[in-house]
Z-matrix of the N, CA and C atoms (Angstrom, degrees):
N
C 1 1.452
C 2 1.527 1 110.73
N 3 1.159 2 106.42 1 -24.99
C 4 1.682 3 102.14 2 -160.74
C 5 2.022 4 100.80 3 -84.87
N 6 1.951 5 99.94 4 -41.37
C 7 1.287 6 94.45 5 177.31
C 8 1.953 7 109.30 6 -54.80
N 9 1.061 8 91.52 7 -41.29
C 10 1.741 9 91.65 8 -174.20
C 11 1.456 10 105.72 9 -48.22
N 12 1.394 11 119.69 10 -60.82
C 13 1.544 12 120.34 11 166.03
C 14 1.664 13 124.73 12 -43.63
N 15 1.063 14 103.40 13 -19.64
C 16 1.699 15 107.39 14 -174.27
C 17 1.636 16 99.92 15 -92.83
N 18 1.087 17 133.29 16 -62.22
C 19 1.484 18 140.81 17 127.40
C 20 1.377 19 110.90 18 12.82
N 21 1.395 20 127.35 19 -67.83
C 22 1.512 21 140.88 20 -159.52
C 23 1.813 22 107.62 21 -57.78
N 24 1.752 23 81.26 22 -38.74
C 25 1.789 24 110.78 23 -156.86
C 26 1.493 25 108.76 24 -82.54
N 27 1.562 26 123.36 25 -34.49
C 28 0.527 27 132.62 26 -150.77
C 29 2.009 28 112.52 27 -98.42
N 30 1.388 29 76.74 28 -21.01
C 31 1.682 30 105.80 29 -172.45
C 32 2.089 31 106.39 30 -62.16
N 33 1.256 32 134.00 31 105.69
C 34 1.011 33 105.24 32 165.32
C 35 1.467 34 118.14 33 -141.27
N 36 1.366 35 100.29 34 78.28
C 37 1.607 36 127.13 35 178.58
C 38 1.683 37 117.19 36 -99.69
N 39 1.842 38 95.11 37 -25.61
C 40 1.688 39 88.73 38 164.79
C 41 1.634 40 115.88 39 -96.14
N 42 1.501 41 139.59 40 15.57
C 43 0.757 42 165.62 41 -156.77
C 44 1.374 43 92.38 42 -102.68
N 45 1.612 44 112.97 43 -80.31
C 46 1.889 45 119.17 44 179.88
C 47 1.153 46 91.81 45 -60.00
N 48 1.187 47 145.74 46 -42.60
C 49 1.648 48 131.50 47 -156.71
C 50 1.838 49 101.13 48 -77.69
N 51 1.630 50 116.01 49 -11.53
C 52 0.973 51 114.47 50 160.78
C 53 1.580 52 133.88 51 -70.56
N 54 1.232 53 101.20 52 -68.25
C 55 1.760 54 141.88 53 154.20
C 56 2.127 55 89.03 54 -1.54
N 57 1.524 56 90.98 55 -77.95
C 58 1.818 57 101.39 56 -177.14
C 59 1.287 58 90.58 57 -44.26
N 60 1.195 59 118.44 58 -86.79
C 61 1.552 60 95.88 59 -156.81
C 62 1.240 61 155.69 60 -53.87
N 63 1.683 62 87.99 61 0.35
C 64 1.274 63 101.71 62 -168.18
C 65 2.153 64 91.35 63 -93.84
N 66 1.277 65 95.30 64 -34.54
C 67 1.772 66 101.74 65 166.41
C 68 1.419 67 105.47 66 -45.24
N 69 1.077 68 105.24 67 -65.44
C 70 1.509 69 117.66 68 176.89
C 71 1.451 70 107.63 69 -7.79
N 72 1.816 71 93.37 70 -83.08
C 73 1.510 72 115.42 71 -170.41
C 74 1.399 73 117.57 72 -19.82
N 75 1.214 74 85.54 73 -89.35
C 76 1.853 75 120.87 74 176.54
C 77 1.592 76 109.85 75 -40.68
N 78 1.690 77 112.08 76 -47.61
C 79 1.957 78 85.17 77 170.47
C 80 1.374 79 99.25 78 -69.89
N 81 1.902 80 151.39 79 -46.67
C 82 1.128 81 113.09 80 -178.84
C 83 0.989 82 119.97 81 -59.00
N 84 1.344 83 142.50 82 -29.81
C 85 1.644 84 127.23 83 175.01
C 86 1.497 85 122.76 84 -46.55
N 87 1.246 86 110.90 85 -33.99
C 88 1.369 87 144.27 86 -161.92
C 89 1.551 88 89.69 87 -68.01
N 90 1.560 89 116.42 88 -84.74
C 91 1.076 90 138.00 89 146.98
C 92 1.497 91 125.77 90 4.59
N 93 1.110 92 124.06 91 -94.29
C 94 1.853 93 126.55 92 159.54
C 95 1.330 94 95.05 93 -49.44
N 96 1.218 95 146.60 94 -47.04
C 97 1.867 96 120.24 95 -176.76
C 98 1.843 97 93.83 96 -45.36
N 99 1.482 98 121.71 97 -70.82
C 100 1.324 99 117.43 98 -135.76
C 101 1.375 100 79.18 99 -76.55
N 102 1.281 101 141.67 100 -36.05
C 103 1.508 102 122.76 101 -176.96
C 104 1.283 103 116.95 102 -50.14
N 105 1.254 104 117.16 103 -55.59
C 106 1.411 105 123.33 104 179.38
C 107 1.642 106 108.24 105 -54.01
N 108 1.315 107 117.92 106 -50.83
C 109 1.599 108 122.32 107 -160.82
C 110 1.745 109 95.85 108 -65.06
N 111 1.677 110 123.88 109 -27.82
C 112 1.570 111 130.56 110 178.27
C 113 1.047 112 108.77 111 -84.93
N 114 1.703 113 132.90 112 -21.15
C 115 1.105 114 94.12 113 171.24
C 116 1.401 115 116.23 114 -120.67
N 117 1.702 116 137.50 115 31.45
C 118 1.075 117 123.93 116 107.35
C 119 1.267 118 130.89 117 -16.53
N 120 1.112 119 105.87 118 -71.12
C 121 1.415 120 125.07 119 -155.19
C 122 2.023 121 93.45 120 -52.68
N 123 1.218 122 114.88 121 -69.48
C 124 1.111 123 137.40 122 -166.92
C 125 1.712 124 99.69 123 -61.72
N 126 1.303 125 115.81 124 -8.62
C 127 1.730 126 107.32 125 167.39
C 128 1.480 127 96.70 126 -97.33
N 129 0.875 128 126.20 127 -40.79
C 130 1.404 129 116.39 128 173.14
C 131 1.655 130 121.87 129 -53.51
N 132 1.286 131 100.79 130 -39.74
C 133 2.029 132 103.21 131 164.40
C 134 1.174 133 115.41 132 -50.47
N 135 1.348 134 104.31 133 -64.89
C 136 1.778 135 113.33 134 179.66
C 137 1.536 136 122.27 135 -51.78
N 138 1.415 137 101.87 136 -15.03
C 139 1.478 138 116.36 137 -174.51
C 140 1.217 139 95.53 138 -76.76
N 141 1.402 140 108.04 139 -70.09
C 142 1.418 141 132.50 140 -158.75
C 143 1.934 142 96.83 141 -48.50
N 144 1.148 143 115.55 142 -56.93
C 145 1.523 144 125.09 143 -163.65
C 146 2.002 145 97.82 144 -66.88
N 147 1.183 146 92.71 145 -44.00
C 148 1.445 147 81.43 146 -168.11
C 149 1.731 148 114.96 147 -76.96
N 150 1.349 149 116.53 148 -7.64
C 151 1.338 150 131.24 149 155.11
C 152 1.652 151 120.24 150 -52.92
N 153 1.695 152 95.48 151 -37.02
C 154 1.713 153 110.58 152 -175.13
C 155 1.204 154 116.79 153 -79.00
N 156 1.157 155 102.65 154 -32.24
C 157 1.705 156 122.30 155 154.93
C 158 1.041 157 148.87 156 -52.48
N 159 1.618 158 95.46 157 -20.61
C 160 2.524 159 111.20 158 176.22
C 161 1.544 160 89.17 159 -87.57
């Protein structure tokens, strides 16, 4: 029992398998920020142009 416990402790593959996801996260967070901040931006072009247009 105890090697199994020493084993348990010693193991740290769900640790990196954490790490990624937590990378993961944060570039999508990253991600939907600049999406969101472009496509503001980019309704306001279409605004702007199709104003230039009446």
């Amino acid at each position: 029992m105890t090697s199994l416990f020493n084993r348990f402790v010693a193991d740290e593959s769900g640790a990196t398998a954490i790490e990624y996801g937590l990378i993961a996260a944060l570039v999508s967070v990253a991600i939907l920020g600049a999406l969101s901040t472009m496509g503001t931006k980019l309704t306001a072009t279409f605004t702007s142009v199709n104003n230039s247009l009446k």
